[in-house]
N, C-alpha and C positions, 0 to 999 in steps of 0.2 A: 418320086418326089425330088427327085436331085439330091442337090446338098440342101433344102430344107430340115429342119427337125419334124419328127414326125410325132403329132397329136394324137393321145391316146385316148380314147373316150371313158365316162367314167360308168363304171357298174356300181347297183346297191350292195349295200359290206351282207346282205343275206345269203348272196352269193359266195361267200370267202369264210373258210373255218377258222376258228380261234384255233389254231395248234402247227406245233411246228415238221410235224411228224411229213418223212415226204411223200407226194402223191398228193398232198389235204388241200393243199392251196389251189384254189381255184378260179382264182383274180385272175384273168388272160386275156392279154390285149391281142396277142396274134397266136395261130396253129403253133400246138405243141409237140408237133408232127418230127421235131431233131430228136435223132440218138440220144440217148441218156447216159452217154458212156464217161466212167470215170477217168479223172487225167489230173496230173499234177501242174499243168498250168492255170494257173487261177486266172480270171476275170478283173483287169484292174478301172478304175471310173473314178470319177469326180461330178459331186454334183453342184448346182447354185440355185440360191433364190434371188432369183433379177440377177444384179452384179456382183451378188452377194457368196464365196466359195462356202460350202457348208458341208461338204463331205470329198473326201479324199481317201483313197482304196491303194496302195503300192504292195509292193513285193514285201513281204512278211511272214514269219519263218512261225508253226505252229511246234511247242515243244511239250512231250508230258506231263499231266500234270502234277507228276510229283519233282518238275522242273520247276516248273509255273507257279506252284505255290512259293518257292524263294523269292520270286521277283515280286507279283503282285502285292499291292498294300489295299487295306480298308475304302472303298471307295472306287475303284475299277470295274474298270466295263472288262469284260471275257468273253470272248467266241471260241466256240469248241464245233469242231466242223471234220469232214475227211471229205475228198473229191465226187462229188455228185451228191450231195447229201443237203439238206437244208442247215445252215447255218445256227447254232442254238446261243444265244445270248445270255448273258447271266453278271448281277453283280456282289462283287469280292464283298464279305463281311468283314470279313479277320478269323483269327482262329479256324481255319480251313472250313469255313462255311461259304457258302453263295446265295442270294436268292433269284429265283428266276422264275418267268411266268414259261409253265408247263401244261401245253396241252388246254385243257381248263381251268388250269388252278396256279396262282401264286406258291409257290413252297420255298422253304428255307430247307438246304441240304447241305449235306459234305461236297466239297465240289469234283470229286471224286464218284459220287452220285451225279450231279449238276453235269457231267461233262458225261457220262454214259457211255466211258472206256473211248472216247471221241480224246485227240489232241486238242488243244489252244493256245491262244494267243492272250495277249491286253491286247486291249482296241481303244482304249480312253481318248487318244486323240484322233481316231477317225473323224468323228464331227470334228466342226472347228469353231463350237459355241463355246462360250465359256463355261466351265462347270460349275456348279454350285459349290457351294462348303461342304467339307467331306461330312461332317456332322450333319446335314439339311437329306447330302443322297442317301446314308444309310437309312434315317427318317424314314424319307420318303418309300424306301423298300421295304423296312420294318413294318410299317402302316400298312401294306397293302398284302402280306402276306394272312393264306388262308383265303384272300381275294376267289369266290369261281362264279362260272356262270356271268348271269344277266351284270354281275357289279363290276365285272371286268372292263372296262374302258381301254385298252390296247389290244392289236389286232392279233402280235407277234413277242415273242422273245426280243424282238432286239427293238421295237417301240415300246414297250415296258423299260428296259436297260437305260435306253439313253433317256426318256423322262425322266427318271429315277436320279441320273447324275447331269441333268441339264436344266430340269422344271419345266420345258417348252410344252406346249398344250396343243403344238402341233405334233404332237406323237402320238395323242389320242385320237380315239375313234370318232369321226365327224366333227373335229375340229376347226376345219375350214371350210369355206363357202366352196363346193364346188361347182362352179359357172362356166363363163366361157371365157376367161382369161387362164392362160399358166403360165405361172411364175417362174414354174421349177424347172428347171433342167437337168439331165441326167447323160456324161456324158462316157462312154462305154470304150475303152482303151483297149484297142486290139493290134498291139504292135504299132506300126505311124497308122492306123487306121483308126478315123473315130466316129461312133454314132450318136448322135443328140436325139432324145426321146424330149416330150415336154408333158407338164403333168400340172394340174388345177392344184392339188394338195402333197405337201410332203409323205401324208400316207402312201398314195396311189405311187409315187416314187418307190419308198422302201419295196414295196409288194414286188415293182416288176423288179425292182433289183435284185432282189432276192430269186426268185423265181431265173430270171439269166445267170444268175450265180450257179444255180443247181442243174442248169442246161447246158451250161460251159463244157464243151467237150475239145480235144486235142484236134478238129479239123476248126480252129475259132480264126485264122485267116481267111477262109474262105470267103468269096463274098455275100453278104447281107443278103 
């Protein structure tokens, strides 16, 4: 394809599990045929809608969570992850709770439960939508807890999270038309090397992001 961006076609979500568990995901635009080897270089990306920057990924330092809890406040986005592992999203209540969508289920936990012996981070301003009132995101997480099964409307941990503290209804499940235009861009930071993926819906975004996230292993110069 050259320096084109490469279009990914889209699958039905029957095909792709509610759960963050790794292995589960099964959204796959190309062979999942790389090594799966752990490595502490992370995956860094940016992505947009049209001209629009909407996600931003840098070097960022994951610290325990009995670190973690000093920093974060009421209304924070949290990624609890280690290298090779699926990324688990969750938002900060107060009083060392979090809630986060699990597998099948909405639950509200310690986040000490919530992070599953995993490090993390804040990630609040990963996106770069405005957030709501801290007051609307807890709402909105408070309401949905207990959520399983068929009432679940988010595909993943971290499309639950950021609706939660953004309100976008592009984070839910079939949200957008997808046809033959993409908007989206995804754009995949490998030292000065960079790849542009294109995508119909913000969802189909997250998915492969996430999914290269978990694929990232320490031979990630090589070429494409």
């Amino acid at each position: 394809m050259g320096n084109q961006p490469d279009i990914l076609s889209w699958r039905p979500y029957a095909e792709v599990a509610t759960t963050d568990e790794p292995g589960m995901v099964e959204y796959v635009f190309e062979s999942d045929s790389e090594e799966e080897e752990q490595d502490s270089v992370e995956l860094l990306y940016s992505a947009f809608y049209i001209d629009e920057c909407i996600l931003v990924k840098t070097e960022e330092q994951t610290e325990p969570v009995s670190r973690l809890l000093i920093r974060c406040v009421p209304g924070d986005l949290l990624e609890f992850r280690v290298p090779g592992s699926v990324p688990h999203w969750a938002v900060y209540m107060g009083d060392g709770y979090a809630v986060s969508l699990q597998a099948e289920a909405v639950c509200n936990e310690t986040l000490h439960q919530t992070s599953g012996g995993k490090p993390g981070r804040v990630v609040s301003s990963r996106y770069q939508y405005e957030p709501l009132q801290k007051t609307q995101i807890l709402q909105n997480a408070m309401a949905a807890i207990g959520m399983t099964g068929h009432d679940l409307c988010w595909i993943n941990s971290e499309c639950f999270a950021a609706w939660c503290r953004f309100g976008k209804k592009q984070f839910k499940v079939n949200s957008e038309h997808h046809g033959s235009a993409h908007p989206y861009l995804l754009e995949l930071h490998l030292g000065e090397r960079v790849r542009s993926l294109e995508f119909s819906s913000l969802e189909e975004l997250i998915l492969e992001k996430r999914r290269r996230e978990r694929l990232h292993h320490k031979d990630c110069m090589r070429e494409f």
